[in-house]
N, C-alpha and C positions, 0 to 999 in steps of 0.2 A: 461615499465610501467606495463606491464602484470606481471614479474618478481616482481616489488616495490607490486603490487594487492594482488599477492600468498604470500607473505613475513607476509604482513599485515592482511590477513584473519588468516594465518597460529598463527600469533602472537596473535591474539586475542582469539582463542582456547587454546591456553596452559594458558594464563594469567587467562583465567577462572578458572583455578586450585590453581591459587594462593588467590581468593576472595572468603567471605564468601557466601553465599546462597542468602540474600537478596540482595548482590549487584548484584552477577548474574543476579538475578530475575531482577531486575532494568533494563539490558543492553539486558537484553532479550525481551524484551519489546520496545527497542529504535531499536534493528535491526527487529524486525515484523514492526514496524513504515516503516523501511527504503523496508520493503519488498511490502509493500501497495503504498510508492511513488515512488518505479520505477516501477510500473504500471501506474502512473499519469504523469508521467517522460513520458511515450511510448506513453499517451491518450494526454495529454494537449500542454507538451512541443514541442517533435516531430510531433504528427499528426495534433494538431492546435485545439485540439476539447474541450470542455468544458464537465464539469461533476460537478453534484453534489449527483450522485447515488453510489461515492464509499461508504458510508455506508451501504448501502443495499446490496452491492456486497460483503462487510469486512461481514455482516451478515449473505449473505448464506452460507459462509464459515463456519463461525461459524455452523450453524444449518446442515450443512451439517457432518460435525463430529460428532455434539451432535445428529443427529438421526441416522448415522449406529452406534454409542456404544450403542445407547438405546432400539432398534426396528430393526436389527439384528445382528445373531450370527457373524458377522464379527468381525477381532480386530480392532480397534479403528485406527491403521495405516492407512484402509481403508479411511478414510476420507478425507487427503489428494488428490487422486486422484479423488473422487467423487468428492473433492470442488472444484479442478481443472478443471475440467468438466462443472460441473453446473455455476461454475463463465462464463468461456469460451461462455458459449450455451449465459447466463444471459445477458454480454459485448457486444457477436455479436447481439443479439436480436434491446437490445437499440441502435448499432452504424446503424445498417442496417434501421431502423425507423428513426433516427435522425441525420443521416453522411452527405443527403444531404442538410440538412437544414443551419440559419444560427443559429451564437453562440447563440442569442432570444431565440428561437427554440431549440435548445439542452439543452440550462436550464432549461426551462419550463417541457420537456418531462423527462429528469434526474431528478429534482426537484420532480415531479409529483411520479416516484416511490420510489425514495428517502421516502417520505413522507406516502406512501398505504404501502411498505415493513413490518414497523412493525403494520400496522392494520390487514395486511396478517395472520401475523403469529397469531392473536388472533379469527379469524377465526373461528366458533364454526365447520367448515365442516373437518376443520384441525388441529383441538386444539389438537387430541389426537395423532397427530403427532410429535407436535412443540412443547405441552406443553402449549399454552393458555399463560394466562400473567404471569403462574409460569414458564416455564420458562422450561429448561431442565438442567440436571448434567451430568457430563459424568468425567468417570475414565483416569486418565493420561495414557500414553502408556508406557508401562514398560519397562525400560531401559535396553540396551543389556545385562549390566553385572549387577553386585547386589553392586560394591564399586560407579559406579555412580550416584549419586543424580536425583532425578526430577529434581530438576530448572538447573542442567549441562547440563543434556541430552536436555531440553528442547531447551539452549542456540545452543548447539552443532549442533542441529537438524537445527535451526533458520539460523545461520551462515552458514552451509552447503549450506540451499536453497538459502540465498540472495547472497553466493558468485556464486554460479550457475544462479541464476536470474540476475545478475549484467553483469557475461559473456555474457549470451543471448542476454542484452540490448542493452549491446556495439556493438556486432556483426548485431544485427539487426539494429543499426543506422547508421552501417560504408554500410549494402549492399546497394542491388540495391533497396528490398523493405524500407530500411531506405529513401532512396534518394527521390524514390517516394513520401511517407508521407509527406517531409518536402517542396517538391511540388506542391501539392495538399494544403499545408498547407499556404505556400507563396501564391500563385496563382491558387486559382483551376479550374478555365476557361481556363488557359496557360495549366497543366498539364493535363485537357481531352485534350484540343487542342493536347499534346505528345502524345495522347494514353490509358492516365493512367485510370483505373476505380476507381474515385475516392472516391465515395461510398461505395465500396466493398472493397478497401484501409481502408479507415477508419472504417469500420465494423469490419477489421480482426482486427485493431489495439484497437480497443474499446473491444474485444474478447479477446485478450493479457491482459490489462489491467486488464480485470475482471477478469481471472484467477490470476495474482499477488494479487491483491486484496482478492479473497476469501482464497488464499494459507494462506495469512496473515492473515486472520478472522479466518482460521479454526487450528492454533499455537496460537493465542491469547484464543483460546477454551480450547486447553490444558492448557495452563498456568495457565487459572483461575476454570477453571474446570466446570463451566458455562456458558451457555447462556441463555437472555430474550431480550423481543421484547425494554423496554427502553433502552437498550446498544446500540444500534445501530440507534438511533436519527440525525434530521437533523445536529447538534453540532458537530457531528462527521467529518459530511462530509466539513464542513468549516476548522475543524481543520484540516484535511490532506490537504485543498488546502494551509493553512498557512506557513503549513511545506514544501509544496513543493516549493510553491515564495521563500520563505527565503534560503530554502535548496541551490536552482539552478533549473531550470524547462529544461535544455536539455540535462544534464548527468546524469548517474549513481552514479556518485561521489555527486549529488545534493540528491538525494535520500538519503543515506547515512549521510550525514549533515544534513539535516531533520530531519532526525529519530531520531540524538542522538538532535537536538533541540527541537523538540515536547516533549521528555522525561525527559531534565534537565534544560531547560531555564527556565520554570515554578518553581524550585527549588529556584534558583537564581534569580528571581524576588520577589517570597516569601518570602526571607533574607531582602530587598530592604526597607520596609513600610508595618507592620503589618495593614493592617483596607484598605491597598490602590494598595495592589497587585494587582489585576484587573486593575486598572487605568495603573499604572505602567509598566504591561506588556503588555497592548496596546500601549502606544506613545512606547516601544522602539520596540513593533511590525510595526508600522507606520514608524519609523525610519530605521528600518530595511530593510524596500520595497526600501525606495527611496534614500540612501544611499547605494545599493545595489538592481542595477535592475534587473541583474545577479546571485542571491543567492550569499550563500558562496564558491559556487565550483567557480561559475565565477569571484569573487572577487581572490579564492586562486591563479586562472588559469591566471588571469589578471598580478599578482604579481610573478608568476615562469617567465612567459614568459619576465617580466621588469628587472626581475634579469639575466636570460641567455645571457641580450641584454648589 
C-alpha cells in the first residue's frame, strides 16, 4: 500500500504538467482541504475529541504567513514553520483546557474561540499587526526555477506536505501513541486505569492537529495572496467537520476524499437545480452521513475487503 500511496502522489505531480493553471489552481485547493482534515482525522477520529476551532487554527496559519512577508525582512517561506509552531502552541493550549472534559465542554470552549479569533484580529491594540478589517497581502513565494508557474509550485508544494502529513498520520495511528488515543478515546476511565495520561494524550493530539491545520491556513494564504478576519468564520469550521464525516473520520485516505469533496461536489450539485443548490446539496449531504457512516474511505475499504473475499 505504501508502494500503491508513492505511485499515486508521484502521479499526481507529473499530471500537473499536463493541466492548465486554473485547474491546477482548483486541485490545489482540494489537497490544502485534505491537509486541514488529516488533522481533524488525528483530533476527532482517532483521539475522540471534538472541535469547532479549526477555523481559527486554518486562520493563524494564514496570519502567520501574512505577518512574517509584511512586518519582516524574512522570506515569505518562513511562515510555514512559524505557522507550524503557533498552530502546535494554539492546538495544545485548547486540548490541555479542554481534553478533560466532556465532548459539551469542548464545543463550547472550541466554539468560544472559534468565534473571538476574528474579533481578535480587529483588535485596535493589534490592528497594525494583522491588518484590522482590511486585512493583509502578502507576495507568493517565488518558485525555484523561473519555467515553473505560481499555481504549479503552489500545488507541488501542497502535495509534497500532504504526502508527508499522510505518512506521519498513518504511522502515528499504527504506534503505541496511536493505540493510546484511540483508548482514552473508547474508554477513558479503562485507559487512566492502564496508565495512560489521558489529558496530556489528547493535548498532544489537539497540538498535532493544530499544526495541520494552520500548515493549511498558511498555503491557502499563498494561493490567494490574502488574508481577513471574515475568511475565517464560524462556516468554515462546519465545513471541514462535513468533509471530514463524509470523507472517512479514521484514515488518512478519509482526509484525502474530503478534500477533493469540499472542492468539487459543490460543482456537481450547482449543475443539479439552478435557484435549489443549497437544498440540493444538503439532502445528498444528509444522504451521504447515513448511507455511509464510515466516509468514502470506509465505504471504499468496506468493498476491497468484499472483493479479496
Amino acid at each position: 500500500m505504501r508502494t500503491v500511496w508513492t505511485m499515486g502522489f508521484v502521479a499526481a505531480a507529473a499530471l500537473s504538467f499536463c493541466f492548465p493553471d486554473f485547474i491546477v489552481f482548483r486541485f490545489t485547493q482540494a489537497v490544502i482541504w485534505a491537509i486541514a482534515l488529516t488533522g481533524l482525522v488525528i483530533l476527532c477520529g482517532v483521539s475522540g475529541q471534538f472541535s469547532f476551532a479549526q477555523a481559527a487554527l486554518f486562520g493563524l496559519g494564514g496570519y502567520s504567513a501574512a505577518m512574517v512577508g509584511a512586518h519582516t525582512p524574512l522570506p515569505v517561506y518562513w511562515g510555514l514553520p512559524v505557522a507550524l509552531l503557533a498552530g502546535y502552541a494554539a492546538g495544545w493550549g485548547l486540548g490541555r483546557i479542554a481534553g478533560g472534559h466532556s465532548l459539551w465542554t469542548q464545543a463550547l470552549v472550541t466554539y468560544a474561540f472559534a468565534i473571538a479569533f476574528p474579533q481578535l484580529l480587529r483588535w485596535r491594540l493589534i490592528e497594525r499587526w494583522t491588518g484590522g478589517v482590511g486585512g493583509l497581502y502578502l507576495d507568493f513565494p517565488t518558485p525555484p526555477v523561473d519555467w515553473l508557474g505560481n499555481d504549479r509550485w503552489n500545488f507541488l508544494m501542497a502535495l509534497a506536505i500532504l504526502a508527508f502529513g499522510a505518512w506521519f498520520a498513518a504511522n502515528l495511528i499504527a504506534s503505541r501513541s496511536g493505540r493510546a488515543l484511540m483508548a482514552a478515546r473508547d474508554n477513558d476511565l479503562a485507559a487512566a486505569a492502564q496508565g495512560i495520561r489521558v489529558v496530556q494524550m489528547r493535548a498532544a493530539a489537539s497540538g498535532v492537529a493544530g499544526a495541520y491545520l494552520a500548515i493549511a491556513g498558511c498555503l491557502s494564504s499563498y494561493q490567494f495572496g490574502y488574508v481577513g478576519p471574515g475568511t475565517y468564520g464560524f462556516a468554515l469550521s462546519v465545513q471541514m467537520l462535513f468533509g471530514m464525516v463524509v470523507g472517512g473520520m479514521y484514515a488518512p485516505a478519509g482526509a484525502i476524499a474530503g478534500g477533493l469533496f469540499l472542492q468539487f461536489f459543490p460543482d456537481v450539485v450547482a449543475g443539479l437545480g439552478k435557484g435549489l443548490s443549497g437544498l440540493i446539496y444538503a439532502v445528498l449531504l444528509i444522504a451521504a452521513m447515513v448511507l455511509m457512516p464510515r466516509g468514502i474511505a470506509g465505504l471504499l475499504r468496506g468493498l476491497r475487503i468484499s472483493a479479496w473475499r
